[in-house]
C-alpha positions in Angstrom: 19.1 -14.3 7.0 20.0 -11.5 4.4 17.5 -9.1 3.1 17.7 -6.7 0.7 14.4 -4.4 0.7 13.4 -1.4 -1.6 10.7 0.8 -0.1 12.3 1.0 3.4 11.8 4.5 4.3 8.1 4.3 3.2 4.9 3.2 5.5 4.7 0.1 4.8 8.4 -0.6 4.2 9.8 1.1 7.4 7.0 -1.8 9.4 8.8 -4.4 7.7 12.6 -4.2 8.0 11.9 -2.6 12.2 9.8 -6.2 11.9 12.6 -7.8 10.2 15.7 -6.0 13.0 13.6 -7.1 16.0 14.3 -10.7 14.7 17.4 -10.8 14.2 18.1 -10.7 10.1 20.2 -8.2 8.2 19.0 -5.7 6.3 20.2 -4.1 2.8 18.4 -0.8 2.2 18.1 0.8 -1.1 17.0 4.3 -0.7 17.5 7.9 -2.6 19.4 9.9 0.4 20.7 7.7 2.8 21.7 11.2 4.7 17.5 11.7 5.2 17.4 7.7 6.3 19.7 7.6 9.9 16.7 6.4 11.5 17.3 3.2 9.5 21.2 3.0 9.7 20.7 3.4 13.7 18.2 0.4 13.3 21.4 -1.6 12.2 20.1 -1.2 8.5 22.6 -1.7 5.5 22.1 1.9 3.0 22.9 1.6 -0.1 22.3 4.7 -2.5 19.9 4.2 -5.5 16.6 3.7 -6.9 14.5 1.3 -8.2 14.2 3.2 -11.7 18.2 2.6 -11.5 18.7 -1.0 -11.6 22.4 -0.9 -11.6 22.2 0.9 -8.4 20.9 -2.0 -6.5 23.2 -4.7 -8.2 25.4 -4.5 -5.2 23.4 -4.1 -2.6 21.3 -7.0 -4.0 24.1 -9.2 -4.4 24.5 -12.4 -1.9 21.0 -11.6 -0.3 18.7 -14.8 1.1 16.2 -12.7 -0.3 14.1 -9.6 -1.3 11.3 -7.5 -0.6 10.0 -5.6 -3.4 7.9 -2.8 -1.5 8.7 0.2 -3.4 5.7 2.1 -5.1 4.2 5.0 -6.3 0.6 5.8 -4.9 -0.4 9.4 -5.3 -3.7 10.0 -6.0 -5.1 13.1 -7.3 -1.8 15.0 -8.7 -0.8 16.5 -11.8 2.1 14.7 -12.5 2.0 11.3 -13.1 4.9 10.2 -14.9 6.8 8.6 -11.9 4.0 6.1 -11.5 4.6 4.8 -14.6 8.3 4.8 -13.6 8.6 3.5 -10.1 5.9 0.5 -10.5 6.4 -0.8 -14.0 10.1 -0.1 -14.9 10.9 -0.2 -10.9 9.1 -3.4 -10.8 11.2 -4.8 -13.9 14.7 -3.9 -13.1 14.4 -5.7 -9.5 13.0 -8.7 -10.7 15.4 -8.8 -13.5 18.2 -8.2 -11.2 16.8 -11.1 -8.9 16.7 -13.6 -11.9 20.5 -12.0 -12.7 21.8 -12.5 -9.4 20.0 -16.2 -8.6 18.4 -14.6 -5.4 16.9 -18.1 -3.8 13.3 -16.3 -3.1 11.2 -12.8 -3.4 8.3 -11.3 -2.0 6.8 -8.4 -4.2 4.2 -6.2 -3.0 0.7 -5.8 -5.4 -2.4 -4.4 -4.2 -5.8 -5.2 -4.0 -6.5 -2.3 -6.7 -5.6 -3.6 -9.4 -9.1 -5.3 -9.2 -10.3 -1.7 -9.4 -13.9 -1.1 -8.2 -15.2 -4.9 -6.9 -18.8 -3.7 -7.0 -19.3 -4.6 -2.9 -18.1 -8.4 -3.6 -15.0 -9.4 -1.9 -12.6 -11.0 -4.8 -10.0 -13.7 -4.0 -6.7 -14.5 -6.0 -8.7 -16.4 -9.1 -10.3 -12.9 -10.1 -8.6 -11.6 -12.9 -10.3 -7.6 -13.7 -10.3 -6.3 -17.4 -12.0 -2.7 -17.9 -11.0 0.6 -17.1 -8.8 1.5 -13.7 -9.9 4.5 -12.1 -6.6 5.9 -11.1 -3.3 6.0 -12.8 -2.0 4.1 -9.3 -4.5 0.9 -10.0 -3.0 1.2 -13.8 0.5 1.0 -13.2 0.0 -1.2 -10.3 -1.9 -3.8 -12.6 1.0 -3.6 -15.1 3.3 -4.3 -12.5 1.7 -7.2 -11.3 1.5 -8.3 -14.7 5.3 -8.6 -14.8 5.6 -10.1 -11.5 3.2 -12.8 -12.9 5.6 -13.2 -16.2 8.6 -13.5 -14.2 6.9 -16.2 -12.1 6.0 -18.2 -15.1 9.4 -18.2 -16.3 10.4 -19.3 -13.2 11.5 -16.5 -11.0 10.8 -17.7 -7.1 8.7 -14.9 -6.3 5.5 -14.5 -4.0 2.8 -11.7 -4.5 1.1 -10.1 -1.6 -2.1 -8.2 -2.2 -2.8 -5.6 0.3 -5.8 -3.7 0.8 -5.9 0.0 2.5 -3.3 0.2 4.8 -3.8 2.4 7.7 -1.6 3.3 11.0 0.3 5.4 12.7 1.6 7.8 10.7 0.4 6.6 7.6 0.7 8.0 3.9 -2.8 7.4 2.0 -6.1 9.2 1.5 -7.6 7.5 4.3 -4.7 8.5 6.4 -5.7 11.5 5.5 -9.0 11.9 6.1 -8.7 10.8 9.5 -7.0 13.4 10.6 -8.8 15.9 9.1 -11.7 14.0 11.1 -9.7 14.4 14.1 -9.4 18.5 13.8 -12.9 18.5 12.6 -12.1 19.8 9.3 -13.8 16.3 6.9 -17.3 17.9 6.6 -18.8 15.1 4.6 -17.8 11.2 3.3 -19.8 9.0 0.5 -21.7 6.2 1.1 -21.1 2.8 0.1 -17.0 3.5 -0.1 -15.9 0.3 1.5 -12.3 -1.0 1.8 -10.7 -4.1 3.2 -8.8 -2.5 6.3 -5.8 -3.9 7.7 -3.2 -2.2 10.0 0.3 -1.8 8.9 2.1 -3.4 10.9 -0.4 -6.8 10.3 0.7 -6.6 6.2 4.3 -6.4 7.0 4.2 -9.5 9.0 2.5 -11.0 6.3 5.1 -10.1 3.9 7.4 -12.0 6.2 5.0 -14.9 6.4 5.1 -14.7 2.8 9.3 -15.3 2.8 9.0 -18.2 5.4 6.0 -20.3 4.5 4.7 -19.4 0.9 5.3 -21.7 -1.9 7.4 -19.5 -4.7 5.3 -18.6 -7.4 2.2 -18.2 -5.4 0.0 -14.5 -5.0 -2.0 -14.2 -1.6 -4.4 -11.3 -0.7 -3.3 -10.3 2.4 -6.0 -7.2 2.9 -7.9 -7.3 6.2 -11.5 -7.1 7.1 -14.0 -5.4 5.1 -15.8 -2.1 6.4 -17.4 1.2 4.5 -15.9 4.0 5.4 -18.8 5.4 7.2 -18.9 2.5 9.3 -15.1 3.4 10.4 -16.1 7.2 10.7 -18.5 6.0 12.9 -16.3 3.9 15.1 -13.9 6.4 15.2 -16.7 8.9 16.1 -17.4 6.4 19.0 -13.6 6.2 20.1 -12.9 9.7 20.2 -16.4 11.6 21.1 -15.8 13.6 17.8 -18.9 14.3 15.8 -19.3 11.9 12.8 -18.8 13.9 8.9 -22.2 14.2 7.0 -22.7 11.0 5.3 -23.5 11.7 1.6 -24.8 9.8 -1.9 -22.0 9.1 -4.1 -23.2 10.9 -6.7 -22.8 13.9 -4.8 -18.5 13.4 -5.0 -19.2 12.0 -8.9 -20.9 15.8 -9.4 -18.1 17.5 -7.5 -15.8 15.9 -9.5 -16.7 17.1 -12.5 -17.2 20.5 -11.5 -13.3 20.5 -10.5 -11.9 18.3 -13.8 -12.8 21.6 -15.2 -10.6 24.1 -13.4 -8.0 21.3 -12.0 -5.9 22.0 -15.3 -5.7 26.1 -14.3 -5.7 25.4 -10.7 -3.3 23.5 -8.3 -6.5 21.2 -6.3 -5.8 19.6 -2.8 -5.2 16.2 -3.3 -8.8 15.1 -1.6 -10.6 17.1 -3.9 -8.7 17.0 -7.1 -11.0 14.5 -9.7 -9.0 11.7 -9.4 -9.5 11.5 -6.1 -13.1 12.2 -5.8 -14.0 9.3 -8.3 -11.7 6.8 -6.0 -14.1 7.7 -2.6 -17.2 8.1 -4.3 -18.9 5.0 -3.9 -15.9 3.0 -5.0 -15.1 -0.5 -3.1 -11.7 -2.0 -2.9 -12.3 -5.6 -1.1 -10.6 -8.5 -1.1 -10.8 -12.3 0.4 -8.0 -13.1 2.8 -9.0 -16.8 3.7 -6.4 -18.2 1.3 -3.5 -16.2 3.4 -4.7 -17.5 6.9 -5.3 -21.0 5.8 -2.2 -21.2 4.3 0.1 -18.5 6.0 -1.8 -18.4 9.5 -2.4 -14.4 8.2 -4.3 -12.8 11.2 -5.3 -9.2 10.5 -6.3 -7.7 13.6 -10.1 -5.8 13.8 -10.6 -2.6 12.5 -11.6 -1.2 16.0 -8.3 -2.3 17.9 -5.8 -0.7 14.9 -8.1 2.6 15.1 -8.1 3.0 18.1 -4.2 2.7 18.3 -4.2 5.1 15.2 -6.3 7.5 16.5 -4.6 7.8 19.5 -1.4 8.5 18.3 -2.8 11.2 16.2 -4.3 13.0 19.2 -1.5 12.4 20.9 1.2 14.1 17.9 -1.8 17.0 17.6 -1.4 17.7 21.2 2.4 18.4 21.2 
């Protein structure tokens, strides 16, 4: 089969098409340099040159694919500028599908998230949950009005399935929680909130249940594909356990809620790391993102792995890159 993919050189896009290589499809690649992307073209990936926020840049590319996986997105947290989120998951989101229903690609898998939910208040929501307040972050915003569109484009008949990941983690990975690790691995994340909890699943587990989703899913259908649910001190302490680094201080959310407010006030005059700007404080502090998978392994035979055996893999590799 013939893919065409956007989001390739990212986390969770690079899993998928080395997934997609190893068996045997081929693989169109949209991506902004192809010059910084050679460690896709010597995978045997197709570059093309473009952007999601260019539709007409992946008309060719696109063209005579089996399929396509929407992975592209913008998920900074915590930064000044925000104007590509808006860009990159809304329009991003409408120019691929449009160019899918253009082109009469026979099936599509686009990538959602588990926060456009937003804060689940410690309950783990399946695909029938349908949030309406106010998203935390800009990221859970525009992701929610991309999935929004996805959802129009499947009721006028676009064959597209929606995967809902949770936090994505791994080797190498890109998020806050990547982030924090290893900072907990140089000893350097002095304190975590309490309650935090996320629905953890490796990355390598979500690609393959994009795939899943292109083989066995019914078009038209959205599946949360997070994994299993843990607070975050409960992975600082595993991780503690795995590596025989001391645990960070384990603190009351309202302690991050405080801190947050102190910096709102000098983040305009100040450039903030991105763990500490306010943004990000009120998405750790006390915030859960969880989801109910059961749908995706009835249907799909989904099987996120446990939280212990990805971070354990995770945190090894991290040593091991610190080391060199």
């Amino acid at each position: 089969m013939k893919y065409f993919v956007t989001g390739a050189t990212g986390f969770l896009g690079g899993s998928l098409v080395r997934q997609l290589r190893a068996a045997g499809h081929e693989v169109v690649a949209v991506v902004r340099n192809p010059e910084k992307a050679g460690h896709l073209s010597r995978l045997g990936i197709t570059l093309i040159k473009g952007d999601v926020t260019d539709k007409e840049s992946m008309r060719a590319g696109m063209t005579g694919t089996d399929g396509v996986y929407h992975v592209a997105g913008w998920y900074k947290v915590g930064v000044r500028d925000k104007s590509e989120g808006y860009q990159i998951n809304v329009r991003g989101t409408q120019n691929v599908l449009e160019l899918m229903r253009e082109l009469h690609i026979p099936k599509g898998v686009y990538t959602s998230t588990l926060a456009i939910n937003s804060d689940t208040k410690g309950i783990e929501r399946n695909e029938d949950y349908h949030f309406s307040g106010q998203h935390i972050s800009e990221y859970d915003k525009t992701k929610a009005e991309a999935h929004q569109i996805a959802q129009r484009f499947i009721s006028e008949g676009l064959p597209l399935v929606v995967m809902m990941p949770g936090l994505i983690y791994g080797p190498d990975g890109t998020s806050l929680s990547d982030n924090a690790l290893r900072l907990f691995l140089k000893g350097q994340l002095p304190m975590i909130p309490s309650q935090s909890a996320y629905s953890w699943a490796h990355v390598d587990d979500i690609a393959h249940a994009h795939i899943l989703g292109m083989e066995k899913a019914r078009a038209g259908s959205t599946y949360i594909v997070c994994g299993p649910s843990h607070t975050l001190e409960d992975a600082m302490t595993l991780a503690s356990r795995l590596t025989g680094k001391r645990k960070p201080f384990v603190v009351p959310p309202f302690m991050l809620q405080m801190t947050g407010w102190l910096t709102s006030l000098v983040a305009p005059f100040v450039r903030l790391p991105e763990m500490y700007h306010p943004e990000a404080l009120r998405v750790q502090a006390g915030v859960t993102y969880l989801g109910d998978n059961s749908r995706a392994k009835m249907d799909l035979g989904y099987r996120p792995r446990p939280l212990e055996e990805g971070l354990k893999e995770t945190l090894e590799y991290e040593l091991g890159k610190m080391k060199k």
